[in-house]
C-alpha positions, 0 to 999 in steps of 0.5 A, spaced: 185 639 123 190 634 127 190 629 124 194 633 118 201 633 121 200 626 123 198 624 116 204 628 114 210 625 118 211 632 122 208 629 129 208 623 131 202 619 132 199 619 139 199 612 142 193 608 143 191 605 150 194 599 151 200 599 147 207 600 148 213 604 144 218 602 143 224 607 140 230 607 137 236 610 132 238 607 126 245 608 123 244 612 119 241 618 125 233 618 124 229 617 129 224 611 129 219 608 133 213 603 133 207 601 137 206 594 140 203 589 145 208 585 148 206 578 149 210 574 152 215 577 159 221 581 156 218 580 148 218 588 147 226 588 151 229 583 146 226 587 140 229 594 143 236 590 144 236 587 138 234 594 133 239 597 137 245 592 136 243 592 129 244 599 129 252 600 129 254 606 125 255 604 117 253 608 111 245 608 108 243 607 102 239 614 102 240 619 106 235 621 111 237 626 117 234 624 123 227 627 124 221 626 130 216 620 129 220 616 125 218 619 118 221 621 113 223 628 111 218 630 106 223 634 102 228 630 103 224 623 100 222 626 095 229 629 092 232 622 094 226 619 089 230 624 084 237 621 084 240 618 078 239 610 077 233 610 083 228 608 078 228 605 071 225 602 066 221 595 067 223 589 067 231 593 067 232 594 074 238 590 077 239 589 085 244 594 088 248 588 091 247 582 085 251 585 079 246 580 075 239 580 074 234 578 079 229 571 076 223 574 072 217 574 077 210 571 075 204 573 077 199 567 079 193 571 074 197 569 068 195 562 070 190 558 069 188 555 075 184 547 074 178 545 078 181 538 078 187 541 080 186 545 087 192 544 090 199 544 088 205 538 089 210 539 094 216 542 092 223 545 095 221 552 093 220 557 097 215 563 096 213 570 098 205 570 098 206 579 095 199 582 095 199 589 091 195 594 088 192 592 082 189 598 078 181 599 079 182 591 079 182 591 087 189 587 090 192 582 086 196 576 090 204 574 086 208 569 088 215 571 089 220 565 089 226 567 095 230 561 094 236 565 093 234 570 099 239 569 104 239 575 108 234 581 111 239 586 107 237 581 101 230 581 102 228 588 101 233 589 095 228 584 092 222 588 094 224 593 092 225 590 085 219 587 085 215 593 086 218 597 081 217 592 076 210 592 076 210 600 076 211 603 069 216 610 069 209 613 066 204 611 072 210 611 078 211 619 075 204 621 075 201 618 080 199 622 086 200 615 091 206 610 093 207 605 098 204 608 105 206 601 109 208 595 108 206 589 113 205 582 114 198 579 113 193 574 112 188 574 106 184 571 102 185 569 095 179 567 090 180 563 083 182 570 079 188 571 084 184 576 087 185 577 094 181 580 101 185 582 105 184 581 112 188 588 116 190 587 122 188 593 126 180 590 124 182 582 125 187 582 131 187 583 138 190 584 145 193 577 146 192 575 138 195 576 131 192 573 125 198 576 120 202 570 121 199 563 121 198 559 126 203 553 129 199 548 125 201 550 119 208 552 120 214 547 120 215 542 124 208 540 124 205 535 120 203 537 113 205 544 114 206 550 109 210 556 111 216 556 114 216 562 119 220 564 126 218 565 131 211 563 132 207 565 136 211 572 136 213 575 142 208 582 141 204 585 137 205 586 130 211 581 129 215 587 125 212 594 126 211 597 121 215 604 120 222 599 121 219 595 115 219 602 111 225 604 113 228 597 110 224 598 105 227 606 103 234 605 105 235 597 105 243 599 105 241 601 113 240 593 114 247 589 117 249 585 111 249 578 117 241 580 120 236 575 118 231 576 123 226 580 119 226 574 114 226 568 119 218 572 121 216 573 114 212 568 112 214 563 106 210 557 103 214 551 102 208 547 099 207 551 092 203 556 089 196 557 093 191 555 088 184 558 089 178 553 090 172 554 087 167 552 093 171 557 097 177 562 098 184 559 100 186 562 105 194 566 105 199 569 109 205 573 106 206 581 105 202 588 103 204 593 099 198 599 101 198 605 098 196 612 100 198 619 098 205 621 096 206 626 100 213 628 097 208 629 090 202 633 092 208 638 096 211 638 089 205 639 086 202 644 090 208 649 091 210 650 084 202 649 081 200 653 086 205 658 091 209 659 084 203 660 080 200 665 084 205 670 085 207 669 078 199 671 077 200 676 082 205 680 079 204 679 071 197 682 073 199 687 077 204 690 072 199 690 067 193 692 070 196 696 076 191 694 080 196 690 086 191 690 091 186 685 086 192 681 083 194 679 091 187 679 092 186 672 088 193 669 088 190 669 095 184 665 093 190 660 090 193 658 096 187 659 101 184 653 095 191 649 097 190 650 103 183 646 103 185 641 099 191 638 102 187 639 109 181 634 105 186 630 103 189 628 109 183 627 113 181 622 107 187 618 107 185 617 115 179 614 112 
C-alpha cells in the first residue's frame, strides 16, 4: 500500500536511478520538483536558474498553499474547481486575459482527408499537434492553430480552453478522471486521426529523447516542419511534468514576459498532418493523459460513504436500539471504502 500516498500527491515520489531532481518554489508558495537526466554540462543548473527567476513574488490564478512532492493540495483542488466562472458551457469560455473569444478549434476527424492528397501545402500557420482523450474511441489528434499565442502565459490560457471545450459540463461533473499530466510526445496518426502514442518512459532513453523531433526536421534545416528551441534540449524530458501541470492549473503563476516553455513546444509550420494510407504519419505535439480524480473520488467516498454510514449508524440505532450492530455495519462501509480507494490507486499505477 505504498504506493497510495504517492498515487495521492502526499509524498513524493522516490527517485529513479540515474535521475536528478530538481526543485523549486513558485510565487504563489507551493513546492515543486521534477526529475531529470541532464545532457548537456550545466543543463539542470540553467533550468533551476530559470524556475526560480521566473519566480518573483505575484498573484496566482489559484490558490494552492504550499505542500511537499509538488502536488496539489487534494481539497484545496477540488474547492478551487468549485469557484464561480472556472468552467462553463461549451463553446462559451472566454480567455482570462483576452476579453474576446479565442478562434473556434477543429478537430482533423471532421476532415476528409484525399489518397491523392497526402500532404499539405506550406503555409504560415503554426499548429500545436494536442492529443486528447476520446471516449472508448482511444486518442484523437486536433490541430490547434497558435499564431496569436505569444507568450508561455498565453499558451496554457488556450489549453486551457481547448480542453475545456471538448468536455461537456455533464461529462466533466460525473466523470471520475481529468488530466493526470500533461507532456510533449511523438506519436503516430493513422487516416482516421486516431494517434498511438509513443510514452516517453517506454520510447526514451539515458542520452535520448523522442518527444521532441529531431534536427532534421526542425528549422533551419531544409524541408523542415516544427519550429522548436532548443533542439537537442539539454535533459531529459525538455519540460517536467509536474511544471507544465502547474502552468496548466494556475497559468496566472507564469511571468507575462516568459516564453521558454513555448519556444520547446513543438509547432508545424507546414500544414496539417495528413494521414497515408500505406502507413501512419508520424507527429510531435503535446498529451493531455487522464487518470483518476482524485479531488472527486475523496468527495464521493466522504459524503457517500463516511456521512452515509454514520447517518446509517444512528438512524438504525434510534430505531432498533441496537447500537453495537448499527456501528458494526457502518464499519462494513468504510472498511469497503478503504478497499476501494486502495484498488484504485494500484490501478492507476498500472
Amino acid at each position: 500500500m505504498e504506493i497510495v500516498p504517492e498515487t495521492l500527491g502526499l509524498r513524493e515520489k522516490r527517485l529513479k536511478p540515474g535521475l536528478e531532481r530538481v526543485r523549486w518554489t513558485c510565487s504563489c508558495g507551493l513546492s515543486l520538483y521534477d526529475d531529470f537526466i541532464e545532457l548537456q554540462p550545466g543543463g539542470l543548473g540553467d533550468l533551476k536558474r530559470r524556475l526560480e527567476d521566473a519566480s518573483a513574488p505575484r498573484q496566482c490564478s489559484s490558490s494552492n498553499s504550499a505542500t511537499p512532492a509538488g502536488a496539489l493540495s487534494i481539497f484545496g483542488k477540488f474547492f478551487s474547481r468549485m469557484k464561480p466562472g472556472s468552467w462553463s458551457r461549451r463553446g462559451n469560455r472566454k480567455s482570462p486575459q483576452d476579453p474576446g473569444r479565442l478562434p473556434t478549434h477543429h478537430s482533423l476527424g471532421h476532415y476528409a482527408v484525399s489518397v491523392a492528397n497526402l500532404s499539405a501545402p506550406p503555409t504560415n500557420v503554426l499548429y500545436l499537434l494536442v492529443c486528447i482523450n476520446s471516449g472508448n474511441f482511444g486518442v484523437e489528434l486536433h490541430h490547434e492553430s497558435i499564431g496569436h499565442i505569444k507568450s508561455d502565459r498565453a499558451l496554457f490560457h488556450f489549453l486551457r480552453e481547448s480542453y475545456a471545450q471538448r468536455r461537456s459540463i455533464l461529462l466533466s461533473a460525473i466523470s471520475l478522471r481529468t488530466i493526470s499530466s500533461i507532456s510533449l510526445v511523438k506519436f503516430a496518426m493513422d487516416m482516421s486521426a486516431r494517434v498511438d502514442i509513443h510514452p516517453h518512459l517506454i520510447s526514451c532513453d539515458k542520452i535520448s529523447c523522442i518527444c521532441v523531433p529531431p534536427k532534421s526536421k526542425v528549422e533551419p534545416a531544409p524541408n523542415s516542419e516544427y519550429r522548436c528551441n532548443p533542439i537537442p534540449a539539454p535533459h531529459i524530458p525538455p519540460i517536467g511534468e509536474n511544471y507544465m501541470m502547474h502552468l496548466f492549473s494556475s497559468p496566472g503563476c507564469i511571468n507575462s514576459s516568459q516564453v521558454w516553455v513555448y519556444n520547446q513546444f513543438p509547432k508545424r509550420m507546414c500544414g496539417r498532418l495528413m494521414g497515408q494510407p500505406d502507413e501512419p504519419a508520424e507527429g510531435w505535439g503535446v498529451h493531455f493523459q487522464e487518470g483518476w480524480d482524485w479531488p472527486k473520488i475523496w468527495a464521493v467516498i466522504l459524503i457517500l460513504f463516511l456521512g452515509g454510514s454514520t447517518l446509517f449508524g444512528v438512524l438504525y440505532a434510534a430505531l432498533n436500539k441496537d447500537v453495537q450492530s448499527a456501528f458494526g455495519i457502518a464499519s462494513y462501509w468504510i472498511t469497503t471504502a478503504t478497499i476501494l480507494l486502495g484498488y484504485l490507486a494500484t490501478r492507476n499505477r498500472m
